[in-house]
N, C-alpha and C positions, 0 to 999 in steps of 0.2 A: 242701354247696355250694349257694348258692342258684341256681334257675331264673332266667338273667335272660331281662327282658321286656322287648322293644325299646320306648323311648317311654314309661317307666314313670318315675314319681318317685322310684323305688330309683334306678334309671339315673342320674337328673338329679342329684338329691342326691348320688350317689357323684363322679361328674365335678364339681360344681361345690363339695364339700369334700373332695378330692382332698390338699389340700395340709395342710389343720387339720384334719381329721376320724382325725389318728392315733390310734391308742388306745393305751397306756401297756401291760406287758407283764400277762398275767394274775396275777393273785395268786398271791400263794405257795401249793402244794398243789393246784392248778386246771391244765388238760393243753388244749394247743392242739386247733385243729382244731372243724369242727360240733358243738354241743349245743343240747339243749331246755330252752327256759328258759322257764317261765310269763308269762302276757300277761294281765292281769287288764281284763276290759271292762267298758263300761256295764249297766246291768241290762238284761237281756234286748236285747242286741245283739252275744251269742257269734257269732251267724253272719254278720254284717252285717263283725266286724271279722274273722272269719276268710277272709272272700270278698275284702275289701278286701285284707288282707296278699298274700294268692295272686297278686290283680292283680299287686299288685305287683313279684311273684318273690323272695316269702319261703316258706320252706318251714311248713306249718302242721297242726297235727290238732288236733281240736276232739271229742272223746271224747263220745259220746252214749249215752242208756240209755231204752230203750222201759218206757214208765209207762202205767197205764190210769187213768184218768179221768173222773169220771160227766159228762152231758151238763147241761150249763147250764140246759135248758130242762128236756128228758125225766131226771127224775133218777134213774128205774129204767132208764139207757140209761147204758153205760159205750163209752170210745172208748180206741184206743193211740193213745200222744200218744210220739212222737220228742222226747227234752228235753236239754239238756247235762247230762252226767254232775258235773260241777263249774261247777253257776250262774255265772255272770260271770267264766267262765274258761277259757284255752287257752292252747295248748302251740304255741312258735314257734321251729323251729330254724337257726342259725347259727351263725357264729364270729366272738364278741364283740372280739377281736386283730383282725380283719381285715375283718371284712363292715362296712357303712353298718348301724347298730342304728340311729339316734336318728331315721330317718323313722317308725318303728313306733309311738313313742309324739305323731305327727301324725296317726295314720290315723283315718280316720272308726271309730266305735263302740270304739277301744282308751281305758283312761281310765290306762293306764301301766304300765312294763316293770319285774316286781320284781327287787330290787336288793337287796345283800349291807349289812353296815356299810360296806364303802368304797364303795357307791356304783358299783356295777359289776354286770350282771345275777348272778341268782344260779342256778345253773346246776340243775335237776332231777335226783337220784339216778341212776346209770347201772345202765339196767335198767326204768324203771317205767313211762316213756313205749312201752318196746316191747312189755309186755305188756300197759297198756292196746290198744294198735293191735292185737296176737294174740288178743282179744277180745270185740272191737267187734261181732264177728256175735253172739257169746254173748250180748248187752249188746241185741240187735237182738232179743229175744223175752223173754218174762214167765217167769219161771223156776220152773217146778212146787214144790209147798209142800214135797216131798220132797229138792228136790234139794242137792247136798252144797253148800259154799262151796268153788267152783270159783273158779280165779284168773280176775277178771274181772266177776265176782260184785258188785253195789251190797251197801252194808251201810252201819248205822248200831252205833255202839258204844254197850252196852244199862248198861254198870258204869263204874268208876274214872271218874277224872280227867277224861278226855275224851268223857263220856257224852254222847250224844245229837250226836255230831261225826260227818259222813258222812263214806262214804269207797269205796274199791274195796281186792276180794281181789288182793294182789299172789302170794301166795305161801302153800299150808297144808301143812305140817308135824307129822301126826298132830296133838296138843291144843292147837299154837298157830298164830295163821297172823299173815304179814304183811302189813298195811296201808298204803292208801297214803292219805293225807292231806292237804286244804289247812289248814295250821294258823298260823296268825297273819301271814299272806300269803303262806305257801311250801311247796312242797311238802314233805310230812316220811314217813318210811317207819316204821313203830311194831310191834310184836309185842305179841300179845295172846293168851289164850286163848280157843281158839275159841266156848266156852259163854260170853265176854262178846259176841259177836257178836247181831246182829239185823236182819230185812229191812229194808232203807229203806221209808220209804212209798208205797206204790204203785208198787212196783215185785213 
C-alpha cells in the first residue's frame, strides 16, 4: 500500500483520473495486491528518481553495493564509493489493479516502467526483492577474498551464455547457487554452478 503524501502529484493524479484511470484486471497467472516491479532510470539518476517516487508516496528500494575506487588525482589512493547495485535501475512497489502507476513514468530521472508483452508492468520474482533488502548491510562493506557467496553477494558470470552479465547471490545450494539478473530489461532469477561464478569489479 502506498504512503500517501498530502499535496503530492500521486494525490493529484489519482483524484483527477479517478474516473479513466481504471486498469483492466491483471493477467492471467499474475495475484492482486502490492508487488515490485522494476523502474529503469536515466544514467546515473538512480537516486534522484528514487527520492522523487518517495515524495511522492511510492514505495521504493534502490539496492546499493560499496566498491572501492582509486582517487582520480592520487592514483596510489583508493576510496569506497556507495554505487547502485543495478546501474539505471530500481525497484518500485504497488498494485498495478489499483494504485495510480502512470505518474511514475512522469517523474524526474525515471526514463520508464518495464512492461510484459501486453503492456502491463512486469512484476519481479516473489522473493528476490526481499532478499536483496535482507542484505543491503552485507552489500554495505567489501567482502574478504575468502569469503563464501553468501546470498547478497555482487557477482559476475565468468562461463556460458550469459558471461560477463552482473548480478547478485539470491540463493547457494552446495555446487549451484541462484542468480538474480537484469536480462534484457527484467529481472530474471537463473542457476548456475557455483565455479561459473566471479567477483564483480571492484567490489
Amino acid at each position: 500500500m502506498l504512503d500517501l503524501i498530502p499535496n503530492t502529484r500521486l494525490e493529484r493524479w489519482s483524484q483527477d483520473t479517478r474516473a479513466t484511470d481504471v486498469q483492466p484486471a491483471t493477467p492471467s497467472g499474475s495475484r492482486h495486491g502490492p508487488r515490485w516491479f522494476v523502474i529503469a532510470t536515466y544514467s546515473q539518476a538512480e537516486r534522484r528518481a528514487d527520492a522523487e517516487l518517495r515524495r511522492q508516496g511510492y514505495e521504493t528500494f534502490l539496492p546499493l553495493v560499496t566498491v572501492t575506487r582509486r582517487d582520480r588525482v592520487l592514483r596510489t589512493m583508493t576510496h569506497l564509493v556507495e554505487l547502485p547495485l543495478f546501474p539505471a535501475y530500481l525497484f518500485c512497489r504497488f498494485d498495478p489493479s489499483r494504485d495510480p502507476w502512470h505518474p511514475i513514468m512522469h517523474t524526474r530521472g525515471v526514463y520508464r516502467v518495464l512492461m510484459n508483452s501486453t503492456h502491463f508492468p512486469e512484476a519481479v520474482p516473489d522473493g528476490a526483492v526481499s532478499v536483496l533488502q535482507a542484505t543491503q548491510e552485507l552489500r554495505a562493506s567489501i567482502p574478504r577474498p575468502d569469503a563464501s557467496w553468501a546470498p547478497g553477494t555482487p557477482c559476475r558470470l565468468a562461463t556460458g551464455s550469459l558471461k560477463d552479465h552482473e548480478g547478485v547471490v539470491l540463493a547457494v545450494n552446495r555446487l549451484t547457487a541462484r542468480i538474480g539478473l537484469l536480462l534484457f530489461g527484467q529481472m530474471r532469477e537463473v542457476t548456475v554452478n557455483v565455479t561459473s561464478l566471479m567477483p564483480r569489479d571492484g567490489v
